[in-house]
Backbone atoms as SQL, in Angstrom:
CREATE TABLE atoms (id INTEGER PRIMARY KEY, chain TEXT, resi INTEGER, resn TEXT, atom TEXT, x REAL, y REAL, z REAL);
INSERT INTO atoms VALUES
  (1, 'A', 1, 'UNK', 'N', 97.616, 19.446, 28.386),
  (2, 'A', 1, 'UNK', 'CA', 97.341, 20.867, 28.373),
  (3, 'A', 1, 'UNK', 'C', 97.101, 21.400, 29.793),
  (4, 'A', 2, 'UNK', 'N', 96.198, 20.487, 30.874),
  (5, 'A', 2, 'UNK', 'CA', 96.330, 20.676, 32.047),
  (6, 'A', 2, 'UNK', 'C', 97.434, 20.908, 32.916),
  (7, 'A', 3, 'UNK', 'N', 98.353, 20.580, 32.481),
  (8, 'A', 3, 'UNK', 'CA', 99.876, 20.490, 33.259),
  (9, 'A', 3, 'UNK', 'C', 100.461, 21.789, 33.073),
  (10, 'A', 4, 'UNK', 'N', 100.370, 22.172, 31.867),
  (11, 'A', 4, 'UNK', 'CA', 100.970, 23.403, 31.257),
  (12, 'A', 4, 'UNK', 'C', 100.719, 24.573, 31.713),
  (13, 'A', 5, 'UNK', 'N', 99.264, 24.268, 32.385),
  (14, 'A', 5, 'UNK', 'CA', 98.427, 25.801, 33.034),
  (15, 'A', 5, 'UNK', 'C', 99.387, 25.406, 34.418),
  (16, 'A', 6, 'UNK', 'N', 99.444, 24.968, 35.063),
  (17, 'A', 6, 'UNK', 'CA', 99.715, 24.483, 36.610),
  (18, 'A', 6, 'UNK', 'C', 100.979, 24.759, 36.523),
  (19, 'A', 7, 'UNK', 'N', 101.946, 24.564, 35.417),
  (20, 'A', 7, 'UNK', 'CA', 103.471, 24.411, 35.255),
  (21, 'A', 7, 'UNK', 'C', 103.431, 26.295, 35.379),
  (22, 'A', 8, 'UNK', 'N', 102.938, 26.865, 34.245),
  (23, 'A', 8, 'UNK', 'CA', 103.212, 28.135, 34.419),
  (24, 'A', 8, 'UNK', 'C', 102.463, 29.145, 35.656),
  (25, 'A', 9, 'UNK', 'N', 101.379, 28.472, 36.501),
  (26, 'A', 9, 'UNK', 'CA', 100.900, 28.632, 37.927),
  (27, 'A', 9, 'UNK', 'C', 102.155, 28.799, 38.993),
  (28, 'A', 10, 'UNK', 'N', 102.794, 27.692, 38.926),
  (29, 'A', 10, 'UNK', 'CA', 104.088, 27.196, 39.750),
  (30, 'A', 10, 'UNK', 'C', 105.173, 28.312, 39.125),
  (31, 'A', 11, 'UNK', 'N', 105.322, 28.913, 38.258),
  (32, 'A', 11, 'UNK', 'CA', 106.325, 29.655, 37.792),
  (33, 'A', 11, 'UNK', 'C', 106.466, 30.614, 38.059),
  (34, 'A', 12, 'UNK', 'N', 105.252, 31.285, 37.963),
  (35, 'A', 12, 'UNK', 'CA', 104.734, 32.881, 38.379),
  (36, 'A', 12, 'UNK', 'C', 105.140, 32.925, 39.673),
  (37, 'A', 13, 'UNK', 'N', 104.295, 31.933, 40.441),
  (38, 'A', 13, 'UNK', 'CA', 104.648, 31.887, 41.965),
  (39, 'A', 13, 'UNK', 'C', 105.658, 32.269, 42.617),
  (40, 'A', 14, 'UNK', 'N', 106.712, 31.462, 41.600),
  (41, 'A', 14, 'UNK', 'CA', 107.885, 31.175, 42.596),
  (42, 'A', 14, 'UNK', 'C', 108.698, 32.295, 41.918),
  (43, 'A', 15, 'UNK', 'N', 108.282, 33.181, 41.004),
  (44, 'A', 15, 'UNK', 'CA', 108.870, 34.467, 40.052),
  (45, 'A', 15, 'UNK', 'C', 108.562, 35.617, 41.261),
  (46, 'A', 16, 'UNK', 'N', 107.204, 35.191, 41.734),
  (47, 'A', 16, 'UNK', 'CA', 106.628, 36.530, 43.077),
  (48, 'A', 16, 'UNK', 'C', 107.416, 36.610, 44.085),
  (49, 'A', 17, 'UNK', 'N', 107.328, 35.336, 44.576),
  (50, 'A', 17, 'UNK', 'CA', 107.944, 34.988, 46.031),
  (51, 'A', 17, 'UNK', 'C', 109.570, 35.269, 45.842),
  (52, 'A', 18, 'UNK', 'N', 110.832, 35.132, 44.947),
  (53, 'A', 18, 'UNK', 'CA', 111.597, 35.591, 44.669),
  (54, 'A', 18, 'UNK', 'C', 111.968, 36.853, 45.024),
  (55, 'A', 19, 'UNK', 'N', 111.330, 37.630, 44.345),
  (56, 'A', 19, 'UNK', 'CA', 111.328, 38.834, 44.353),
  (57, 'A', 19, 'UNK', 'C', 110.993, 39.354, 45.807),
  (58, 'A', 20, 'UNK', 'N', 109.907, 38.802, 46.630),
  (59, 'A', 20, 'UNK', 'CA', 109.317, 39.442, 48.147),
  (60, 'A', 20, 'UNK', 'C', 109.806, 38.820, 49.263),
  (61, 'A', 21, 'UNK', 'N', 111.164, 37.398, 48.798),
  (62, 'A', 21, 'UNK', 'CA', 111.874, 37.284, 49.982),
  (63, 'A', 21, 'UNK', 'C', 112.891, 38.425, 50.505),
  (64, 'A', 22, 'UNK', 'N', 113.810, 38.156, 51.713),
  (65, 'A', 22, 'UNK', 'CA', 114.552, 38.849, 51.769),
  (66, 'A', 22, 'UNK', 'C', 116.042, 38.283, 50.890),
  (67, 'A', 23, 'UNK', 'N', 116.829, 39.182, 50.506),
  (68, 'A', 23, 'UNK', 'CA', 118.169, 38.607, 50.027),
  (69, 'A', 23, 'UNK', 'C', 118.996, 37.759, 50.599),
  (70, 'A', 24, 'UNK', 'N', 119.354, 37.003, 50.483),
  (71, 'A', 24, 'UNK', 'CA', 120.605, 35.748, 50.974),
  (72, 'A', 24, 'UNK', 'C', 121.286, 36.382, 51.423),
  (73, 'A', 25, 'UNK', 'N', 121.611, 36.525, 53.068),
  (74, 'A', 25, 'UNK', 'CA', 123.193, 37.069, 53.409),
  (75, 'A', 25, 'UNK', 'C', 122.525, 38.954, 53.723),
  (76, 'A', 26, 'UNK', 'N', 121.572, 39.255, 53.791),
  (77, 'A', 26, 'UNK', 'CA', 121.101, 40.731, 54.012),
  (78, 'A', 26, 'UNK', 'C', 120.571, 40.007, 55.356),
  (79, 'A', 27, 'UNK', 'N', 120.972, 41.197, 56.304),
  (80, 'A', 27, 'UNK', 'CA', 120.680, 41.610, 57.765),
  (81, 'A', 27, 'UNK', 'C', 119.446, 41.765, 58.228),
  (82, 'A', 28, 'UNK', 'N', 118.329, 42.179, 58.508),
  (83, 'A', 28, 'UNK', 'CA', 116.633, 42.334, 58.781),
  (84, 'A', 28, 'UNK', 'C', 116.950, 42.861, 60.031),
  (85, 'A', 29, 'UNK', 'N', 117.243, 44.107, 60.201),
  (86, 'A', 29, 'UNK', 'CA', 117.137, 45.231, 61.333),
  (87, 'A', 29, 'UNK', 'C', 115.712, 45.875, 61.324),
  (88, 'A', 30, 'UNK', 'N', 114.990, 45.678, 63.002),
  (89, 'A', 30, 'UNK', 'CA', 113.743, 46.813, 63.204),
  (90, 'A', 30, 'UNK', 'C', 114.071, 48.268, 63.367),
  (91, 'A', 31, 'UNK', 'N', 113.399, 48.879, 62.837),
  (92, 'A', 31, 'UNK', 'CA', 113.652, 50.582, 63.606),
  (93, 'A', 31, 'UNK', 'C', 114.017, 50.874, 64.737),
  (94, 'A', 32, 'UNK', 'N', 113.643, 49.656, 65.533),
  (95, 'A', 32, 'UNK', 'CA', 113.843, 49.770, 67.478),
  (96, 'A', 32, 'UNK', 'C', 115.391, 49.916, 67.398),
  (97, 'A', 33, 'UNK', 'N', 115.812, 48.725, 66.626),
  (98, 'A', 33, 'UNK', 'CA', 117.239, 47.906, 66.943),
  (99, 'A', 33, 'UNK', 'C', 118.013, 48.940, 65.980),
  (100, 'A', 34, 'UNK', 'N', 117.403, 49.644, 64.966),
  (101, 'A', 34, 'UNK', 'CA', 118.370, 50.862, 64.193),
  (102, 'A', 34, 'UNK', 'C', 118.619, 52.092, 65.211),
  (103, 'A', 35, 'UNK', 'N', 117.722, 52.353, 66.444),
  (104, 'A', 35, 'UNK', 'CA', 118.365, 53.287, 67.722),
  (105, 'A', 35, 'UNK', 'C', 119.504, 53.088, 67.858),
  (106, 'A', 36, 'UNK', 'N', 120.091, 51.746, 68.166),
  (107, 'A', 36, 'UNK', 'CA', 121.397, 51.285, 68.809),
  (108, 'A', 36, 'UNK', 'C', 122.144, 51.684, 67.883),
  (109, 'A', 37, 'UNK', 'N', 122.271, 51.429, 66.340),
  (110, 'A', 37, 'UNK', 'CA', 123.115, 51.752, 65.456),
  (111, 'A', 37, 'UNK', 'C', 123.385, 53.088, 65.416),
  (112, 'A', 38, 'UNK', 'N', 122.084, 53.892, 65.239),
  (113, 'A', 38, 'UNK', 'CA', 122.604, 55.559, 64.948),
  (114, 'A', 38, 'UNK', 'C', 123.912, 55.886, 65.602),
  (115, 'A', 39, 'UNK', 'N', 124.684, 56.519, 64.768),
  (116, 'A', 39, 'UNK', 'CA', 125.948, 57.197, 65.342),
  (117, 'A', 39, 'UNK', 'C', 127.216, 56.597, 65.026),
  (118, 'A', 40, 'UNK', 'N', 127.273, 55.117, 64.660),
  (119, 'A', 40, 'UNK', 'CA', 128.441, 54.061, 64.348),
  (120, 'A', 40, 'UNK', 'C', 129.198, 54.824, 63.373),
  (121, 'A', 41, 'UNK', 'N', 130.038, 55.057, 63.640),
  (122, 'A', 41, 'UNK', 'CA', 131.242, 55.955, 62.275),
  (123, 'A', 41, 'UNK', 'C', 131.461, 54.179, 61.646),
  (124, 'A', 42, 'UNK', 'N', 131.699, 53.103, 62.088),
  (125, 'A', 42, 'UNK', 'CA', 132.012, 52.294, 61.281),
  (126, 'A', 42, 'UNK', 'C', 130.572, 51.726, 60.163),
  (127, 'A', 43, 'UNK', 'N', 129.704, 52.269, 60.781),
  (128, 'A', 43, 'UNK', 'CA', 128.650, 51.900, 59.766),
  (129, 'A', 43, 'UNK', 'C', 128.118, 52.989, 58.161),
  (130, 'A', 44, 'UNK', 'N', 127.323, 52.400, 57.502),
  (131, 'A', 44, 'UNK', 'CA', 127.066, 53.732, 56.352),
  (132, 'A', 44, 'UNK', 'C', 125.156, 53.286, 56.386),
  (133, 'A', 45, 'UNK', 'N', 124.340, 54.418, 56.442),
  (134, 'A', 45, 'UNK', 'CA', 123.372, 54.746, 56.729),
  (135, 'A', 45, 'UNK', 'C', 123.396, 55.242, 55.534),
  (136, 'A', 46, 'UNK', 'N', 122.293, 54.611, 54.308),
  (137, 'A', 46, 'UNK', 'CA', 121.506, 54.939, 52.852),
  (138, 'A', 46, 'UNK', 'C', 120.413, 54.738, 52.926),
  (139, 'A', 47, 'UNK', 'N', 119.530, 56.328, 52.492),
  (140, 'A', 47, 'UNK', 'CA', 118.114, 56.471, 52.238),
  (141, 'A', 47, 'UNK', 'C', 117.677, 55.984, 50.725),
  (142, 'A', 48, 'UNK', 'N', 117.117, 55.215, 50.388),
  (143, 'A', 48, 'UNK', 'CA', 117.138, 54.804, 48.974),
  (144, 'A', 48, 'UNK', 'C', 115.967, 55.727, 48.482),
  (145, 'A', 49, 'UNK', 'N', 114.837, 56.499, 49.575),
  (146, 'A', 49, 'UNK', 'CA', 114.182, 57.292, 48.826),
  (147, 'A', 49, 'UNK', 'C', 114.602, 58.322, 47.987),
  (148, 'A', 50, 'UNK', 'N', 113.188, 58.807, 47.089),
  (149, 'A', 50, 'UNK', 'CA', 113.680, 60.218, 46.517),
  (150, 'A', 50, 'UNK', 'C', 114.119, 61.300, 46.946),
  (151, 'A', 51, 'UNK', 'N', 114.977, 62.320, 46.448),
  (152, 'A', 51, 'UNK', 'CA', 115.333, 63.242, 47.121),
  (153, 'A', 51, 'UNK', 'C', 114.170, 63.957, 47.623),
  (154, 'A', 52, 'UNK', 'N', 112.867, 64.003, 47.389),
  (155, 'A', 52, 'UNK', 'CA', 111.528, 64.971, 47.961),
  (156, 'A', 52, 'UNK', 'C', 111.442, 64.230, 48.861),
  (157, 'A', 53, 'UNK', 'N', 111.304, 63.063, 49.043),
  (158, 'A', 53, 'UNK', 'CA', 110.991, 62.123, 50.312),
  (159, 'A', 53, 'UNK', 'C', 111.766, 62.583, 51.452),
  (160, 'A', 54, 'UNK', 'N', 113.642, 62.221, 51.117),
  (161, 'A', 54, 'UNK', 'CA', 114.290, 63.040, 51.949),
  (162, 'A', 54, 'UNK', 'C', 114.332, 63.812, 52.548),
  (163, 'A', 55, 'UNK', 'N', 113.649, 64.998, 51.886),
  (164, 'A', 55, 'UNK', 'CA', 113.691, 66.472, 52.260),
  (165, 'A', 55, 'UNK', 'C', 112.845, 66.443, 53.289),
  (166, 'A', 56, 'UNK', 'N', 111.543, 65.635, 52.819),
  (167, 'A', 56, 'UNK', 'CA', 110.138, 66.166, 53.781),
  (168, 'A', 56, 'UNK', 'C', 110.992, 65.440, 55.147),
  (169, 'A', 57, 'UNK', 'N', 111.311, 64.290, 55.643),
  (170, 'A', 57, 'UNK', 'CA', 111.521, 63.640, 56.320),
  (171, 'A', 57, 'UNK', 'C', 112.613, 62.895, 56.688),
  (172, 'A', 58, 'UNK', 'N', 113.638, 62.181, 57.229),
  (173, 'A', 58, 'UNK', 'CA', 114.663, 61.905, 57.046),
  (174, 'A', 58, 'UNK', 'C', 115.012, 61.366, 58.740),
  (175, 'A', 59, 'UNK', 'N', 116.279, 60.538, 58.861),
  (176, 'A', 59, 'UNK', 'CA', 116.467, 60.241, 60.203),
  (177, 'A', 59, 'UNK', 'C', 117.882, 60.986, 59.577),
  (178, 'A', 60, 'UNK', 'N', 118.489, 61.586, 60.621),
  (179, 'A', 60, 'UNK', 'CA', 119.613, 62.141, 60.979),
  (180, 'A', 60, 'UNK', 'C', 120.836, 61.028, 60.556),
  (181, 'A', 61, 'UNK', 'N', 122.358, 61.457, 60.029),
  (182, 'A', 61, 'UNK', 'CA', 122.830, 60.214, 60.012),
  (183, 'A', 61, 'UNK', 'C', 122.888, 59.970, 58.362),
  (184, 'A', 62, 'UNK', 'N', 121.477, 59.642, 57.955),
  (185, 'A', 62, 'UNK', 'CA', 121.648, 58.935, 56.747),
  (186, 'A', 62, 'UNK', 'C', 121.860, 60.016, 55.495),
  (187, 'A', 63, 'UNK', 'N', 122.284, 59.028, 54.543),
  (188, 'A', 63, 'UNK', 'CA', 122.841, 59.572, 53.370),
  (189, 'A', 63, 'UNK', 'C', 121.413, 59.304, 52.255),
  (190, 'A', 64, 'UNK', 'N', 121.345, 60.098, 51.578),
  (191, 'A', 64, 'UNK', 'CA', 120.414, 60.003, 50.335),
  (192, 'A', 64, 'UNK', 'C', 120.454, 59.623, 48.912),
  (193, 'A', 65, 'UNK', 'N', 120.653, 58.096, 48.825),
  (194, 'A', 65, 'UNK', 'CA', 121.092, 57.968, 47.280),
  (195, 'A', 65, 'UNK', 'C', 119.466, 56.862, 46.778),
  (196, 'A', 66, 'UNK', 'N', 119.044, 57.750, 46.285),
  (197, 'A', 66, 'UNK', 'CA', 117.728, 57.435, 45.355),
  (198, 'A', 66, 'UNK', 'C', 118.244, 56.064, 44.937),
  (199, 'A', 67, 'UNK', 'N', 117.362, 55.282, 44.532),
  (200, 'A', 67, 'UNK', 'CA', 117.373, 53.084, 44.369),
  (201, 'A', 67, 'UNK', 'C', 117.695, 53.479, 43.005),
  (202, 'A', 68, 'UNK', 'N', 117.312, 54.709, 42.136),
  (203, 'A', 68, 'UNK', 'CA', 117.408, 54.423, 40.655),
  (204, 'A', 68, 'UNK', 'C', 118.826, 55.181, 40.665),
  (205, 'A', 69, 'UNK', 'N', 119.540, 55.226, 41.470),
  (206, 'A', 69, 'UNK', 'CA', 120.814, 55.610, 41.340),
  (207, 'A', 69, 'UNK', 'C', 121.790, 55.582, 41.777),
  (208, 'A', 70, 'UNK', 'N', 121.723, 53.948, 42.813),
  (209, 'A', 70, 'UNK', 'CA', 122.042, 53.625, 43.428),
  (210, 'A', 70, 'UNK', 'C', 123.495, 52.825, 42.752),
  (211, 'A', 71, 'UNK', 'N', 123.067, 51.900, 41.579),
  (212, 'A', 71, 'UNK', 'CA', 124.413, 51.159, 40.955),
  (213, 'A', 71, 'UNK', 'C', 125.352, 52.273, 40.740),
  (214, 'A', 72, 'UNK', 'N', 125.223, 53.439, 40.476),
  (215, 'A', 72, 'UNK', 'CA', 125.832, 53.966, 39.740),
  (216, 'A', 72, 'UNK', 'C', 126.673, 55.163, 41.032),
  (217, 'A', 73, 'UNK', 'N', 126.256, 55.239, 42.069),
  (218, 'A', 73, 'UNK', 'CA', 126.870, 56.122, 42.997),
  (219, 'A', 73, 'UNK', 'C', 127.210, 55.399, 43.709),
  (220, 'A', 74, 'UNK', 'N', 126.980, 53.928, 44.455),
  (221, 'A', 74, 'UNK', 'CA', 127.732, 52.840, 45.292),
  (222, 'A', 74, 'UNK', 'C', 128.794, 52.709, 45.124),
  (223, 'A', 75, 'UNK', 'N', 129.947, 52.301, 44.787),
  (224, 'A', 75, 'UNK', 'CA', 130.935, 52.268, 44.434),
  (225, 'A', 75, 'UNK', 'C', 131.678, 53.477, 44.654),
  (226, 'A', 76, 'UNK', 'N', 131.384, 54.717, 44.462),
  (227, 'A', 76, 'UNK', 'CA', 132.330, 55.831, 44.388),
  (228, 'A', 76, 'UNK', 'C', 131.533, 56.603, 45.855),
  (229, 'A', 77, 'UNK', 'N', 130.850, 56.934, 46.640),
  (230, 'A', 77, 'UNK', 'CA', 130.178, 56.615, 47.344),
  (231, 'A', 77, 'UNK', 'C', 130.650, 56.319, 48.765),
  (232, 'A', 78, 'UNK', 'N', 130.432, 54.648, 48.410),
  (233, 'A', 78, 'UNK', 'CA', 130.115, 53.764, 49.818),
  (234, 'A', 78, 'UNK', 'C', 131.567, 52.760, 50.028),
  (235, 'A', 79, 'UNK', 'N', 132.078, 52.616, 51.047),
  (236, 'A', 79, 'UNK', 'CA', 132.532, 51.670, 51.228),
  (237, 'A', 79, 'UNK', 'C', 132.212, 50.226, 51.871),
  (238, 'A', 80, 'UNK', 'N', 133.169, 49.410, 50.761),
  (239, 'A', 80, 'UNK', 'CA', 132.420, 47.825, 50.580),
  (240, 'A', 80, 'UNK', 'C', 133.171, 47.133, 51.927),
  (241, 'A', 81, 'UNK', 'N', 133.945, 47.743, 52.704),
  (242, 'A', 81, 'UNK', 'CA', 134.951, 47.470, 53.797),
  (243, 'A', 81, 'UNK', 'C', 133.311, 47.855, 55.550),
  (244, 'A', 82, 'UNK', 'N', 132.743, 48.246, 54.929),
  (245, 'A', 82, 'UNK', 'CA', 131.968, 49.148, 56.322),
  (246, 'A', 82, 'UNK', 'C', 130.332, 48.005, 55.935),
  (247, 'A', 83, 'UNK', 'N', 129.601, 47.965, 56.955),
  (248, 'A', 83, 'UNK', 'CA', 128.343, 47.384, 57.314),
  (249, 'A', 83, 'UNK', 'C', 127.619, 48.712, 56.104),
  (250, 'A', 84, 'UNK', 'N', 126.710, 48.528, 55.458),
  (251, 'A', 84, 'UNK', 'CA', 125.836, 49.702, 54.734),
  (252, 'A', 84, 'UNK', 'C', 124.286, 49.407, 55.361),
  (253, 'A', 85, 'UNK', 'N', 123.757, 50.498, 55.703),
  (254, 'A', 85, 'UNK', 'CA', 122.503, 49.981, 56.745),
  (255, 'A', 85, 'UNK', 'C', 121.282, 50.898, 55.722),
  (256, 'A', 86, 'UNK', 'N', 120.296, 50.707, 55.143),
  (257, 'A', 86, 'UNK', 'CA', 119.670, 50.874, 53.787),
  (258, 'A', 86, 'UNK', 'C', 118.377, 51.336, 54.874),
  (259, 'A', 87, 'UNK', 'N', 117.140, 51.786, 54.371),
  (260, 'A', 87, 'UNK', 'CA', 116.207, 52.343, 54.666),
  (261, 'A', 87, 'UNK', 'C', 115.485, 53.211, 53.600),
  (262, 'A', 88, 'UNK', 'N', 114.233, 52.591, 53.221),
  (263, 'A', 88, 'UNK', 'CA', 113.125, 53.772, 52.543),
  (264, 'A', 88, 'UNK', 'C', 111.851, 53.653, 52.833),
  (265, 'A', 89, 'UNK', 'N', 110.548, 53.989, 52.510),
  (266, 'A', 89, 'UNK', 'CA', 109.576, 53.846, 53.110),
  (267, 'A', 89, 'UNK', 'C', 108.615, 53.077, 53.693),
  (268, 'A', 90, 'UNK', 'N', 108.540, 51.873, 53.171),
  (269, 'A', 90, 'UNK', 'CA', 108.304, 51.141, 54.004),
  (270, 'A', 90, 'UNK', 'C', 109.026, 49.248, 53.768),
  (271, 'A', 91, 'UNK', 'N', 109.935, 49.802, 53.032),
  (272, 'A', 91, 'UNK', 'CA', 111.073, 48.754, 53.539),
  (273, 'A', 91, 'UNK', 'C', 111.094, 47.672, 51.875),
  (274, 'A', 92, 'UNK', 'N', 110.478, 48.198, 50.968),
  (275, 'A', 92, 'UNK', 'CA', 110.122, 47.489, 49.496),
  (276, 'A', 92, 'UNK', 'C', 111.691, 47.989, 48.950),
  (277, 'A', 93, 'UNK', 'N', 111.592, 49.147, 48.828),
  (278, 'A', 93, 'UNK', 'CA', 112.762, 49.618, 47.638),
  (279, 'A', 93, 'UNK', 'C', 114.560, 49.216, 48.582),
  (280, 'A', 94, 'UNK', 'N', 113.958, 48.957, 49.841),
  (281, 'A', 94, 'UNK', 'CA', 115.725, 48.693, 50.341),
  (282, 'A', 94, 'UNK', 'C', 115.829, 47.782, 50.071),
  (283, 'A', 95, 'UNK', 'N', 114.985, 46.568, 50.631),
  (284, 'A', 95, 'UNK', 'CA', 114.915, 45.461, 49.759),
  (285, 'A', 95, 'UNK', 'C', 115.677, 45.125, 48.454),
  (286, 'A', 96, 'UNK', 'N', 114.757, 45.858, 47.511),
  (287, 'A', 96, 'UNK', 'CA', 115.465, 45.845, 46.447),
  (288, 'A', 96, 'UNK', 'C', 117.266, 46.522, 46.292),
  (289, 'A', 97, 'UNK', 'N', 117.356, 47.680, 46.949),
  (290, 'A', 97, 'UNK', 'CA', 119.145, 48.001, 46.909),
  (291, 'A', 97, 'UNK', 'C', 119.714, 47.164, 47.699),
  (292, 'A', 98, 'UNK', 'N', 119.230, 46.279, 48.782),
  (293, 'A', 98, 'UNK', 'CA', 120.469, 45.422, 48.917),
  (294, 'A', 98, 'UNK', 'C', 120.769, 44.232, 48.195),
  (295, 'A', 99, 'UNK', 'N', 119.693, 43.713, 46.721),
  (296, 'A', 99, 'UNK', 'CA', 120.220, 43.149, 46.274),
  (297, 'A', 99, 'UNK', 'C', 121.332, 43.341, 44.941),
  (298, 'A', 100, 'UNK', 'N', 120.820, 44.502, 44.889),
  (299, 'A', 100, 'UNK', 'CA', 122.180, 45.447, 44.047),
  (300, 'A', 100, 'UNK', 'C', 123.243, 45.793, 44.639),
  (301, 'A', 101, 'UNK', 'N', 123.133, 46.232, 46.043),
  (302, 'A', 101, 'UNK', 'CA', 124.411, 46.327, 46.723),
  (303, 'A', 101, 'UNK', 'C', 124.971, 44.507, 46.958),
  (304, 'A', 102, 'UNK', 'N', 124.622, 43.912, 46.782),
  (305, 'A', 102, 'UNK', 'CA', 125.230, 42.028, 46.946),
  (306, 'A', 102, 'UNK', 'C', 125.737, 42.205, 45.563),
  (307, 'A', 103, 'UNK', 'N', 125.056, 42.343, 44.416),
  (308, 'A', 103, 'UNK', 'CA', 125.145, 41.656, 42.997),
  (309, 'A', 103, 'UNK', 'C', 126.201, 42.716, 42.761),
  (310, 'A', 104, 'UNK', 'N', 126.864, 44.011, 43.435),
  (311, 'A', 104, 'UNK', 'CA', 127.956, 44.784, 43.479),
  (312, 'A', 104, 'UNK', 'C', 129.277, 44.472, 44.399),
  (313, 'A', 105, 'UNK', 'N', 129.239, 43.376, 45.224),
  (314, 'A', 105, 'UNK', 'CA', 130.100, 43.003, 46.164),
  (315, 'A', 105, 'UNK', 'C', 130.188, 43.486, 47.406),
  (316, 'A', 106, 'UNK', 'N', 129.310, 44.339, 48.014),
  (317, 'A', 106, 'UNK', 'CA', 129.184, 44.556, 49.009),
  (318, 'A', 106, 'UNK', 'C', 128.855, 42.964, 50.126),
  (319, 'A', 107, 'UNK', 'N', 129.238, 43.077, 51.214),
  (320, 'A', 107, 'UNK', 'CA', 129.470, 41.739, 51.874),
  (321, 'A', 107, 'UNK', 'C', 128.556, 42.325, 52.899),
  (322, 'A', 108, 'UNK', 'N', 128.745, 43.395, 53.617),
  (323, 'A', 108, 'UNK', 'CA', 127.930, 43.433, 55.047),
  (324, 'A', 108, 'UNK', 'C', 126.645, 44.637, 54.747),
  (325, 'A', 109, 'UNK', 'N', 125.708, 43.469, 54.311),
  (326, 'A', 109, 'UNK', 'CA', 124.735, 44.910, 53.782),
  (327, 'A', 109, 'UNK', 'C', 122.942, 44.668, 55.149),
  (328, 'A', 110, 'UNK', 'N', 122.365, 45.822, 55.674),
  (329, 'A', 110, 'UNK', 'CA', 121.670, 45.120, 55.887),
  (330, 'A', 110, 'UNK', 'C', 120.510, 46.218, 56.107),
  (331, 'A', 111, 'UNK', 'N', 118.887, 45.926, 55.822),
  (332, 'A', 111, 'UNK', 'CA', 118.021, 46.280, 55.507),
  (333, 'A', 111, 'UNK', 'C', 117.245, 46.819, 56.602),
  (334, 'A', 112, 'UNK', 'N', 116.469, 47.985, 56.436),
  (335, 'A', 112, 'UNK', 'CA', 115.828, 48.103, 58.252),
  (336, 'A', 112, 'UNK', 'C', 113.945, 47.836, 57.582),
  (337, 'A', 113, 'UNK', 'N', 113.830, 46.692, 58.097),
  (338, 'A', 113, 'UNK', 'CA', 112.245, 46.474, 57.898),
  (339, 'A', 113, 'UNK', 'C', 111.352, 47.583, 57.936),
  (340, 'A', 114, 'UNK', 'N', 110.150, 47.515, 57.626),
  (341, 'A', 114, 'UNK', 'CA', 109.020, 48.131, 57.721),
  (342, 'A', 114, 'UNK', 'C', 109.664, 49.825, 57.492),
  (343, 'A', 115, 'UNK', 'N', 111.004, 50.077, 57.149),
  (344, 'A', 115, 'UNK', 'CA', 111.312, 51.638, 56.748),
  (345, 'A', 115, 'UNK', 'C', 111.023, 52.203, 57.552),
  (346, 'A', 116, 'UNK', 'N', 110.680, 53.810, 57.038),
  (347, 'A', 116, 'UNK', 'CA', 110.216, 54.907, 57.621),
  (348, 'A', 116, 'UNK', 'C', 109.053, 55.267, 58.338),
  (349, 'A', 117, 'UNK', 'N', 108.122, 54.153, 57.529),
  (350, 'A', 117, 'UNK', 'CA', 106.615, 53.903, 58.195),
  (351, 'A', 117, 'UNK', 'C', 106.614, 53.731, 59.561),
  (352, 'A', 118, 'UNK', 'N', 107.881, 52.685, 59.880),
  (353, 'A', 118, 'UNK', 'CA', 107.783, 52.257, 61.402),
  (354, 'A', 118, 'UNK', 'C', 108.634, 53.445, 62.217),
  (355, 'A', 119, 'UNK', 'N', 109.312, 54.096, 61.809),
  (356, 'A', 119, 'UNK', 'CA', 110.309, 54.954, 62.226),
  (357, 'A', 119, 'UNK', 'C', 109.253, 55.858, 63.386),
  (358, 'A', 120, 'UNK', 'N', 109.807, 55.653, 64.739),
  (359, 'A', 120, 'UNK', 'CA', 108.489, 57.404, 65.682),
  (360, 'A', 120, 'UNK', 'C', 110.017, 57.935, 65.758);
């Protein structure tokens, strides 16, 4: 019975940590190193925040497709041929769209840490 508590200890764990790594094959760009990018016509710049988030605040450049609506506008959208460079507030919910943009076939996807928080 002891094992069983520890077995499902070890499960949870590794259910958390899953989820709060970064994705296999996703990029880990700082805000510093997203300066250099601004402006790339070969790149695509996605705000995964809400459109109110957007509004209040925003870096120039990027496009606004909300995380809960993201499967469904990627594809028609974004091209899977171009780098897609993701950003929301403090770097949780891009996280999460670039593993929807992978589990969609996107190949060059990559995340800007710490979001908007870090953004001066």
């Amino acid at each position: 019975m002891e094992y069983v508590t520890y077995i499902i200890i070890a499960l949870f764990l590794v259910f958390i940590l899953q989820r709060a790594l970064p994705t296999k094959g996703v990029r880990q760009l700082s805000t510093t190193d997203l300066n250099g990018e601004l402006g790339n016509k070969e790149k695509q710049f996605v705000d995964v925040r809400t459109s109110g988030e957007f509004k209040g605040n925003h870096i120039k450049g990027f496009k606004n497709i909300p995380l809960h609506q993201l499967s469904q506008k990627a594809d028609k959208e974004l091209s899977k041929e171009k780098e897609v460079i993701i950003i929301c507030q403090s770097g949780m919910r891009s996280q999460k769209a670039t593993k929807i943009l992978k589990k969609m076939g996107f190949t060059k996807v990559t995340n800007v840490k710490g979001g908007m928080s870090t953004w001066r």
